[in-house]
C-alpha positions in Angstrom: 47.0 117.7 157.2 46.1 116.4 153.8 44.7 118.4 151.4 41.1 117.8 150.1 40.2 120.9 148.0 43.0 122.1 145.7 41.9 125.0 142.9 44.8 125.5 140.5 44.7 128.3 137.7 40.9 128.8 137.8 39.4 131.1 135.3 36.0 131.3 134.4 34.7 133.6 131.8 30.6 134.9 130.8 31.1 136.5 127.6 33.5 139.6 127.8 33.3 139.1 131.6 36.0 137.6 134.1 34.3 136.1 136.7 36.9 134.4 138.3 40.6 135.1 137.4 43.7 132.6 137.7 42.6 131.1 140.8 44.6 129.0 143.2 44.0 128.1 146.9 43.8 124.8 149.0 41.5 123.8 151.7 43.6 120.8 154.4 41.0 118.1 155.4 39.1 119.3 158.5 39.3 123.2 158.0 36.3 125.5 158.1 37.7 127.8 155.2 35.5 131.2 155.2 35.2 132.4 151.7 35.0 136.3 151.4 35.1 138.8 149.1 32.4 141.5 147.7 29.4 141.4 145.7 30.6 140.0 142.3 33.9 138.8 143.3 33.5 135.7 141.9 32.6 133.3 144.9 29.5 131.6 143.7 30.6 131.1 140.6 34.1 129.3 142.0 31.6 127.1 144.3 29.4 126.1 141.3 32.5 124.8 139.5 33.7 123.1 142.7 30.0 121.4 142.8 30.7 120.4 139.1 27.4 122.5 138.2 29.1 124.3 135.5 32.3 124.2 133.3 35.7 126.5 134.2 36.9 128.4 131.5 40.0 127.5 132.2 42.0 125.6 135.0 41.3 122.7 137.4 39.8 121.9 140.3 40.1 118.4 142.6 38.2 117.1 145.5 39.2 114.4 147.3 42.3 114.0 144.3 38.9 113.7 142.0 38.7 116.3 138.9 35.6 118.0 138.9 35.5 117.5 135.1 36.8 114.1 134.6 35.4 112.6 137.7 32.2 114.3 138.4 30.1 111.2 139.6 33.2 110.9 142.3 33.5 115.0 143.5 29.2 114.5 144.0 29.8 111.9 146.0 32.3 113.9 148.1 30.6 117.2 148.7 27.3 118.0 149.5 25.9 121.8 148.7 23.7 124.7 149.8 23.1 127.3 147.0 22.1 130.9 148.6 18.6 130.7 147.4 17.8 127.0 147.8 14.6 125.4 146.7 11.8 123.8 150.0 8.9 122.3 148.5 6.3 123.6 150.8 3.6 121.5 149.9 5.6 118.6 151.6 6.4 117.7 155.6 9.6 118.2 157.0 10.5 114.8 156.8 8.8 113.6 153.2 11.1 116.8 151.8 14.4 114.7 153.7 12.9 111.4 152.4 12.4 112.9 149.0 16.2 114.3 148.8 17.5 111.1 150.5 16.3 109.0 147.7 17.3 111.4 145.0 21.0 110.4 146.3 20.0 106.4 146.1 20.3 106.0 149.3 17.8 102.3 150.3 14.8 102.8 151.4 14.9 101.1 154.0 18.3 103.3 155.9 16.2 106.6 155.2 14.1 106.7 158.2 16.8 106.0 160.6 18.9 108.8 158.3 16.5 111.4 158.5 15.8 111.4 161.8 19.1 111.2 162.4 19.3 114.7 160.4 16.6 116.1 162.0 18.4 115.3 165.7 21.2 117.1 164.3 20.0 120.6 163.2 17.3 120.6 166.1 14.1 120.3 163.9 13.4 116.7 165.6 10.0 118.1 166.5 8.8 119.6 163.3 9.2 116.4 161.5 5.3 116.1 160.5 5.1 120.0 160.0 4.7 121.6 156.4 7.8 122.9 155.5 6.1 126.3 154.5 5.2 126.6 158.2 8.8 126.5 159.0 10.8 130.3 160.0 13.6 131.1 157.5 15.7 130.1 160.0 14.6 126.7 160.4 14.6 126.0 156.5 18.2 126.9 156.2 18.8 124.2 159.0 16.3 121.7 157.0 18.6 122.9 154.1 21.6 121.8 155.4 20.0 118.5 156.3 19.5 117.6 153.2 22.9 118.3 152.6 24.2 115.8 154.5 22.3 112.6 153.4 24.7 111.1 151.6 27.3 111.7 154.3 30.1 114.1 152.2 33.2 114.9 153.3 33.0 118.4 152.5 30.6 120.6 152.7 30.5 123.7 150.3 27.6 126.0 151.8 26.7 129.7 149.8 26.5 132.6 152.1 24.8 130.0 154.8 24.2 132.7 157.2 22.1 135.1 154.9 18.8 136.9 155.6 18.7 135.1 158.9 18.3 137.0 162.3 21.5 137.3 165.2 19.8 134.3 166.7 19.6 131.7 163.8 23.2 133.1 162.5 24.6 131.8 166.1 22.8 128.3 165.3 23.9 127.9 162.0 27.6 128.7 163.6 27.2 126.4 166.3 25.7 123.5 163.7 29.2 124.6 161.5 31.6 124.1 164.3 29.7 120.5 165.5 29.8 119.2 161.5 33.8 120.3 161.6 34.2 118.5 164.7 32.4 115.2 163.3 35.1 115.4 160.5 33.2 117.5 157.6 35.5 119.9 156.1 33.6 123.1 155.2 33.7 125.8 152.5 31.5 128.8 153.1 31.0 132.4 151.7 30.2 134.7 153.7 29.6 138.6 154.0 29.2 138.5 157.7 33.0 139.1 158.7 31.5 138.3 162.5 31.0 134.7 161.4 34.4 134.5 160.2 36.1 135.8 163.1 34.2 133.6 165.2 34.4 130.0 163.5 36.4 129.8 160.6 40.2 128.1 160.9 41.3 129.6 157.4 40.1 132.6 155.1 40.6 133.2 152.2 39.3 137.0 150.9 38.7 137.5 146.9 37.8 140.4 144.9 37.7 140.8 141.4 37.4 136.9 140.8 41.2 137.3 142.1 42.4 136.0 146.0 44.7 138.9 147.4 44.8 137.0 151.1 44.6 133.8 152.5 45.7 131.9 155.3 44.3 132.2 159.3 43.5 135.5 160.3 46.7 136.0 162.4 49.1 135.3 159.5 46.7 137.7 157.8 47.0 140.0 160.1 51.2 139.5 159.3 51.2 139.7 156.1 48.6 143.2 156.0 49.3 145.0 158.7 52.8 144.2 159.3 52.9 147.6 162.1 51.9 146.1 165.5 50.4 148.6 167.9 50.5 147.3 171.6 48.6 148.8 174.9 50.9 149.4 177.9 50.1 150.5 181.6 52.2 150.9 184.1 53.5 152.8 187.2 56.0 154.8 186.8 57.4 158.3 184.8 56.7 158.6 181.2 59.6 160.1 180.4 61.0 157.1 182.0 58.9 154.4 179.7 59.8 157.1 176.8 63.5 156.4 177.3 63.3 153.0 177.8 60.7 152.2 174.7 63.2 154.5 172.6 65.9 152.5 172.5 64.3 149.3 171.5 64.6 148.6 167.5 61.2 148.0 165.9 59.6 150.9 168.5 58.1 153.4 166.0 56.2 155.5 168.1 55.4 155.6 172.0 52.2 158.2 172.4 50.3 158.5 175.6 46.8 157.6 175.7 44.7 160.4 177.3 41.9 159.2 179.5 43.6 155.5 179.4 44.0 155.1 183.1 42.8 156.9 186.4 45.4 154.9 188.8 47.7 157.6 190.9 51.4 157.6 189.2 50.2 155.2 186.2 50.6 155.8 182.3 48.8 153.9 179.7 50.6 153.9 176.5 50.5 152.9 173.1 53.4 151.4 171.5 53.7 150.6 167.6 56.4 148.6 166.4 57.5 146.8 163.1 59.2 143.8 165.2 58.7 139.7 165.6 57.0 138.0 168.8 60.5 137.9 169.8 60.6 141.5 169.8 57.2 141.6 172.4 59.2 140.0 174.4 62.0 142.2 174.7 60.0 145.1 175.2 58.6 143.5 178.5 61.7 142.3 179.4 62.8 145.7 179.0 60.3 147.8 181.3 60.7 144.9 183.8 64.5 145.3 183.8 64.0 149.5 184.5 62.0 148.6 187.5 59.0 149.7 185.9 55.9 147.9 187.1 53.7 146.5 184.4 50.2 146.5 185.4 48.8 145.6 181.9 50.6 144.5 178.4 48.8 143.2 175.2 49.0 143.8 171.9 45.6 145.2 170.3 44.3 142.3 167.6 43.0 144.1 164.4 39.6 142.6 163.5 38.6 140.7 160.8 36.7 143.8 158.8 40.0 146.2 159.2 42.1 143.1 157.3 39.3 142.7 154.8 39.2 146.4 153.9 43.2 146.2 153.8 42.7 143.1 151.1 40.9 144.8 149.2 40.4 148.4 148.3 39.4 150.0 151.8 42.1 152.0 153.2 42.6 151.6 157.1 43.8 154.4 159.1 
């Protein structure tokens, strides 16, 4: 896939303090990229420079091969964005505030009504068109929000903690609208402190803290590159001195432990297995137990999630 957002060497300073330091990461065309990182770790501050709403200390950053300081005009044509604390104007309907935000972009008067109902189809607020926006639920104005994102039709999307303050049922619609915008094409850039919405939707991540990015990549080369010890979950029937003996003389097999209360089956033992091999190595070990006449009722390995890698990224310790 091409490349559409590449940050090289970015630096941005306030005074004495380093918001961002020397950062570099690419987003392919397509991608939903989940930006995450602490409080303070330099997110918004990246995304404002992407937006070209404010100046890099140093370094550069292109959208669409466009320079976000030499070809501004170009990179706003490209991306459309949603700040974390975004302005409605309440004293306006639903669709007068699209209207208003279509024509800000210079987009004929006569294609907005067909756009902004088009808009409104999209993030389901079709039948609040001729309501106040003040009347609206917090929900709803984020998806109005994101509306008005889209009228000029960017390629990328670069959305600021998109998910935030909203309850477990307006987080899965904003998800589902993310995963339908990817699918027509959009390629999105989000922050994020819900590591559930990362887990969930997003095709890359990319985890920053200090203004600095100590991982990136999907979460299972993540996972890799973190926590290279694999653990997996093994039950079968059998002795467990004999899966001991067996496990034992496979290289990459750290440890074999038994794991009380893991099955009730008669003449069964549930184990856990950590190993510092490849896939190839899985492989083996199944091959392995199959070979001793050992019968495998169950074999996986046991995925870490999303907020054990981010704590491994960045100062939390995992045990």
């Amino acid at each position: 896939m091409s490349v559409i957002i590449e940050i090289v060497k970015l630096t941005k300073r306030y005074g004495k303090k380093l918001a961002v330091n020397d950062l570099s990461l690419q987003v392919e065309t397509g991608a939903i990229y989940g930006f995450v990182g602490p409080n303070g770790a330099g997110k918004t501050s990246t995304m404002r420079i992407l937006c070209t709403l404010m100046h890099p200390t140093t370094g550069t950053i292109r959208v669409g091969g466009y320079d976000v300081l030499k070809n501004p005009r170009d990179v706003r044509r490209l991306v459309g964005y949603m700040p974390d604390f975004f302005g409605v104007y309440d004293d306006m309907t639903v669709m007068e505030y699209l209207d208003f935000f279509a024509a800000c972009y210079d987009l004929p008067a006569q294609q907005r009504a067909s756009i902004n109902t088009d808009l409104l189809a999209l993030v389901d607020l079709s039948h609040r068109a001729n309501d106040m926006v003040d009347n609206l639920s917090r929900g709803m104005k984020q998806r109005l929000a994101l509306a008005r994102t889209l009228a000029h039709d960017p390629q990328v999307l670069v959305l600021d903690e998109p998910a935030s303050g909203l309850d477990p049922r307006a987080r899965v619609e904003i998800r589902e609208l993310l995963v339908e915008l990817a699918r027509m094409g959009k390629t999105i850039f989000f922050s994020t402190h819900i590591l559930a919405d990362v887990a969930e939707i997003c095709t890359h991540v990319g985890i920053l803290e200090g203004g600095k990015l100590v991982a990136s990549g999907n979460l299972n080369e993540m996972q890799r590159q973190l926590m290279p010890q694999r653990t997996l979950s093994i039950k079968l029937i059998g002795s467990l001195e004999q899966a001991q003996a067996v496990l034992g003389n496979i290289p990459g097999v750290l440890s074999v432990i038994p794991y009380e209360g893991g099955t009730t089956e008669p003449d069964s033992v549930h184990l856990r297995v950590a190993f510092g091999g490849t896939d190839t190595d899985v492989s083996d070990i199944l091959q392995a137990l199959v070979m001793a006449k050992l019968r495998v009722l169950h074999f996986t390995e046991d995925m870490r999630d999303v907020e054990s890698i981010f704590l491994q990224a960045t100062q939390g310790k995992v045990t």
